[in-house]
C-alpha positions in Angstrom: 0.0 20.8 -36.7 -0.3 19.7 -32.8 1.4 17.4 -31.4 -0.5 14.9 -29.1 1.7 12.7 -27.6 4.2 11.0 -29.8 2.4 11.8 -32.9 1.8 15.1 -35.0 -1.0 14.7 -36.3 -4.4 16.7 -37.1 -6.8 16.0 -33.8 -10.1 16.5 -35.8 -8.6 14.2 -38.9 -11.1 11.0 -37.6 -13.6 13.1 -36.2 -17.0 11.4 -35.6 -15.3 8.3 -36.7 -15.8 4.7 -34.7 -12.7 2.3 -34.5 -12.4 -0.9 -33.4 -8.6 -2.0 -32.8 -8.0 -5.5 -31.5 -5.0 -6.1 -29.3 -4.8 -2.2 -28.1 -3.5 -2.7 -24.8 0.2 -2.8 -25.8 2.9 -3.0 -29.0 2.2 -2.1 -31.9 -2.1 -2.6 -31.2 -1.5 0.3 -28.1 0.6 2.8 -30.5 -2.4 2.2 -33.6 -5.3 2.6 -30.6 -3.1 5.9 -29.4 -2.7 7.6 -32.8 -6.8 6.8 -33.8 -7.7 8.3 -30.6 -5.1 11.3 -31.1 -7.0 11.8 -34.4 -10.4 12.0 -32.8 -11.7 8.7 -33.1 -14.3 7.2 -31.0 -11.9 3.8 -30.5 -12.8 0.6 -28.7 -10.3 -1.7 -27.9 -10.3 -5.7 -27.2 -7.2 -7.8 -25.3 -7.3 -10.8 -22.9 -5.9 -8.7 -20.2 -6.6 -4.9 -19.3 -4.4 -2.1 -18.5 -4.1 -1.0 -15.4 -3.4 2.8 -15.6 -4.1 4.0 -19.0 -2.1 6.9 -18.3 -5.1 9.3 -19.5 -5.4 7.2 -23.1 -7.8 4.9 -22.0 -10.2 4.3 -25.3 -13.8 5.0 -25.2 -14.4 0.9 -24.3 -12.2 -1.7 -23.1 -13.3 -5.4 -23.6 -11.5 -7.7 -22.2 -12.0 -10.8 -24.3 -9.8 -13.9 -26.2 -10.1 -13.4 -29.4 -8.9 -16.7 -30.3 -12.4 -17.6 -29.4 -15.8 -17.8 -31.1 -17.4 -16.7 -28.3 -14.4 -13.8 -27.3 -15.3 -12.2 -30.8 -18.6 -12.5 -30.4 -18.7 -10.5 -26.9 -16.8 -8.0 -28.3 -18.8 -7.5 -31.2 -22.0 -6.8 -28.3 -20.1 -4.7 -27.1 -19.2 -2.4 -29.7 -22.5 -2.5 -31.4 -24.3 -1.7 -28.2 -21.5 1.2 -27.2 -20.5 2.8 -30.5 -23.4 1.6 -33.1 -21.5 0.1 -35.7 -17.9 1.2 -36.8 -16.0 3.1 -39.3 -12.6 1.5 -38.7 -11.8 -1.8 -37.6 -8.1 -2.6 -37.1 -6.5 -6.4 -36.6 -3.6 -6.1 -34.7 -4.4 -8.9 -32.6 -2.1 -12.7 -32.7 1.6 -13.8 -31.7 2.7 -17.8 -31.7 2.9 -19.7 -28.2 5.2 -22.3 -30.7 7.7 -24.2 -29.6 11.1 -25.0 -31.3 12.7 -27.6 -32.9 11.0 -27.5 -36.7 8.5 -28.6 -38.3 7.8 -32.0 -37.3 7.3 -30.4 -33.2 4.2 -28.5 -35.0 1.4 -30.6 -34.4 -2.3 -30.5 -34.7 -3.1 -29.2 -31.8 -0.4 -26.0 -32.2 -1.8 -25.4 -35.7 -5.0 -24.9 -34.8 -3.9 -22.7 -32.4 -1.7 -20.5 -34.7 -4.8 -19.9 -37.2 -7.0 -19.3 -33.6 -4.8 -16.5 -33.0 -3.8 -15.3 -36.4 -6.7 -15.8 -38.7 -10.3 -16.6 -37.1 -10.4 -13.1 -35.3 -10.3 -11.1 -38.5 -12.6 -13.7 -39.9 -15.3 -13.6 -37.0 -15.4 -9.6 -36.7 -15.0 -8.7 -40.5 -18.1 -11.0 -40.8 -19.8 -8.6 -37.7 -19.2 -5.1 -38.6 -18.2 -5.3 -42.5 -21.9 -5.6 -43.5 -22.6 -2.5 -41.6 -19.4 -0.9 -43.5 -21.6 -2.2 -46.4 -24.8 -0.6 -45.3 -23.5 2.6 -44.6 -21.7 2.5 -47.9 -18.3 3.2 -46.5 -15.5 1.7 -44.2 -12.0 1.1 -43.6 -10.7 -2.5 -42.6 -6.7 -3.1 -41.7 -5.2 -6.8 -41.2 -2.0 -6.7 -39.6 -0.2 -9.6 -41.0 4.2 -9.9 -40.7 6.8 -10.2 -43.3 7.0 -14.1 -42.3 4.3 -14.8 -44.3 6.5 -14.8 -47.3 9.8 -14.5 -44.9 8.9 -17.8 -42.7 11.6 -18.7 -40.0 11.3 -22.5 -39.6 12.8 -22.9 -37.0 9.6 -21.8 -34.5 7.5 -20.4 -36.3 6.4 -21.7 -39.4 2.5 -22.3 -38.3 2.9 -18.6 -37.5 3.9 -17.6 -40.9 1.4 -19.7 -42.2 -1.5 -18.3 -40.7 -0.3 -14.7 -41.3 0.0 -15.5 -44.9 -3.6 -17.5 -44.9 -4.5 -13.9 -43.2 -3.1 -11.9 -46.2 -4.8 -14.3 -48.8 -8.0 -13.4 -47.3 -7.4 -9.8 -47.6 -6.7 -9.5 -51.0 -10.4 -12.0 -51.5 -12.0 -9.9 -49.2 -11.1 -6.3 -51.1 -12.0 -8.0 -54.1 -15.2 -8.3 -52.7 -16.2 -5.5 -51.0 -14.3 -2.4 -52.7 -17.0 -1.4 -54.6 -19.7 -0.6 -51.8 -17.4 2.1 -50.4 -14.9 -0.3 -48.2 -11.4 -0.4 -48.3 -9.5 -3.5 -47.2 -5.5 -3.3 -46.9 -2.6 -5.4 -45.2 0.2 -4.2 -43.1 3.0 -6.4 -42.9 5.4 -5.0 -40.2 9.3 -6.7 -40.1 11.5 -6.6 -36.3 9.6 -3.7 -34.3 11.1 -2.9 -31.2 8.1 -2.8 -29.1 8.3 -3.5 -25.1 8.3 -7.0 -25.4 11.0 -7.3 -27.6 13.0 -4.8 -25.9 12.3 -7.5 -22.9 13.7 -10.1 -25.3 16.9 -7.8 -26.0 17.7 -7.4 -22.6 16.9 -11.6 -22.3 19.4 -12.3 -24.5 22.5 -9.7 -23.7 22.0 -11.3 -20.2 22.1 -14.9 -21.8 24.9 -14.2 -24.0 26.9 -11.9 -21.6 26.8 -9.0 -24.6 25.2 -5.5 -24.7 21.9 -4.5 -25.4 23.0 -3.0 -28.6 25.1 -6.4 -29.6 21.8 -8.9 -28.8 19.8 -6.3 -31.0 22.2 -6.8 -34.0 22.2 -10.4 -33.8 18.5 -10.9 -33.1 18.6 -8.5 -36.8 20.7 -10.6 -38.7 18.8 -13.5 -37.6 15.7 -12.2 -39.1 18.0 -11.2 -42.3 19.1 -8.2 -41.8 17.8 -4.6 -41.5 19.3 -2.0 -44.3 18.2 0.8 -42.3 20.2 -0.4 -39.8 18.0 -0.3 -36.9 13.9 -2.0 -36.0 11.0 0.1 -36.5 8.7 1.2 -33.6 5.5 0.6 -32.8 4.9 4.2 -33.7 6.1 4.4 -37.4 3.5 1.4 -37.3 0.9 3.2 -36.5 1.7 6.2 -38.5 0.9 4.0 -41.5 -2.2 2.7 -40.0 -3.2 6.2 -39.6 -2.6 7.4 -43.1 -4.3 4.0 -44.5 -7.7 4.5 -42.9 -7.8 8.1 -43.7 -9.4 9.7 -46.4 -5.9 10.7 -47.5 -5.4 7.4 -48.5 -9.2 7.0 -50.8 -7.9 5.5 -53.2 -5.8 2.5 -52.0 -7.4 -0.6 -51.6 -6.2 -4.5 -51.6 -2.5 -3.6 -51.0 -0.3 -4.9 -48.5 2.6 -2.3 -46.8 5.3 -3.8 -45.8 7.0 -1.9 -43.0 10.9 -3.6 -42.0 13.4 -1.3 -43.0 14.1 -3.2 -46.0 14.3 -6.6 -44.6 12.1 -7.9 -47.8 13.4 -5.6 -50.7 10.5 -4.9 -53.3 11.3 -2.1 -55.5 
């Protein structure tokens, strides 16, 4: 099997097919973008900043839009429909918390609606563009990328966070209740500690703060999400791995299931 890139993976396996993955410029959204395109797939991608060397990945269509907007979702949603069509695959990596510290009482209003801008209302204001078309063409693939706070919440800073993410995984399961039986499958990916760019920033943050090494701040950053059996975070790779294998035909017949990805942060065998 060729290898493109990082992955191994068969280059015709999405062949013809149209994706749509939000928050594909970096993390885990870059590695999902990267492994659809490495498949064959006709991908679009949507962030609030672009890329500046693409490094020969660049997806079919870049939209630079906030998603956290009404009218963000609804520019990228012209976008892809006047580009691509419709789509096959439409992928929600896209959210994060701006949050500050200090528990729940520093969570106001304002911050709240804010979380559920980020976390929820994009997946709600593009499943409502494309998944009728899913409908129409009487198949389709949808993915919510939710996190293992949503039943694993840190209170501490990010509760609203882990709220919306869980809100986010409710609608999933309502929403494959729904639409499973004209030909669309809707499933969750909760992902634990993934050591993308960011957090490897963090990392580094922290050893400096705390006068430790790398490998030490990574450690305690893992015991303070609860510990990681495996002994080590994931990357945004493995992450996309399971993306891949969830919008393939491979995976036909699962539908309104969450994956949780953590290396056995929240045990559920």
């Amino acid at each position: 099997m060729p290898v493109l890139g990082p992955f191994r993976c068969d280059p015709q396996e999405f062949a013809g097919r149209r994706a749509l993955v939000t928050g594909g410029t970096q993390g885990i959204g870059a590695a999902i973008r990267r492994r659809l395109q490495a498949g064959g797939a006709r991908v679009a991608t949507a962030a609030r900043s672009p890329v500046p060397d693409w490094q020969g990945e660049a997806p079919e269509l870049f939209i630079q839009a906030d998603l956290s907007t009404a009218e963000g979702a609804a520019a990228v949603a012209a976008a892809v429909r006047e580009r691509l069509g419709g789509l096959d695959l439409l992928v929600h990596v896209v959210g994060g918390s701006a949050a500050p510290a200090g528990g729940f009482a520093r969570l106001d209003d304002e911050i709240w609606g804010q979380e559920l801008a980020r976390n929820l209302f994009p997946a709600l204001r593009l499943d409502r563009a494309f998944v009728p078309g899913m409908i129409a063409q009487g198949a389709g693939v949808v993915l919510h990328v939710s996190s293992i706070q949503r039943s694993l919440p840190l209170h501490d800073a990010t509760l609203a966070y882990a709220a919306a993410k869980a809100a986010l995984t409710t609608y999933s399961k309502g929403l494959a209740q729904e639409v499973g039986r004209h030909g669309v499958r809707v499933n969750a990916i909760a992902p634990g500690f993934i050591e993308t760019a960011a957090a490897a920033r963090l990392i580094g943050r922290l050893a400096g703060q705390q006068g430790v090494t790398e490998d030490a701040a990574r450690q305690g950053l893992m015991q303070s999400l609860g510990g990681i059996p495996i002994g080590r975070p994931g990357t945004p790779e493995e992450v996309a791995e399971l993306a891949a294998f969830l919008a393939s035909d491979r995976a036909a017949s699962i539908h309104g299931a969450e994956f949780r990805i953590d290396g056995g942060t929240v045990p559920t065998v």
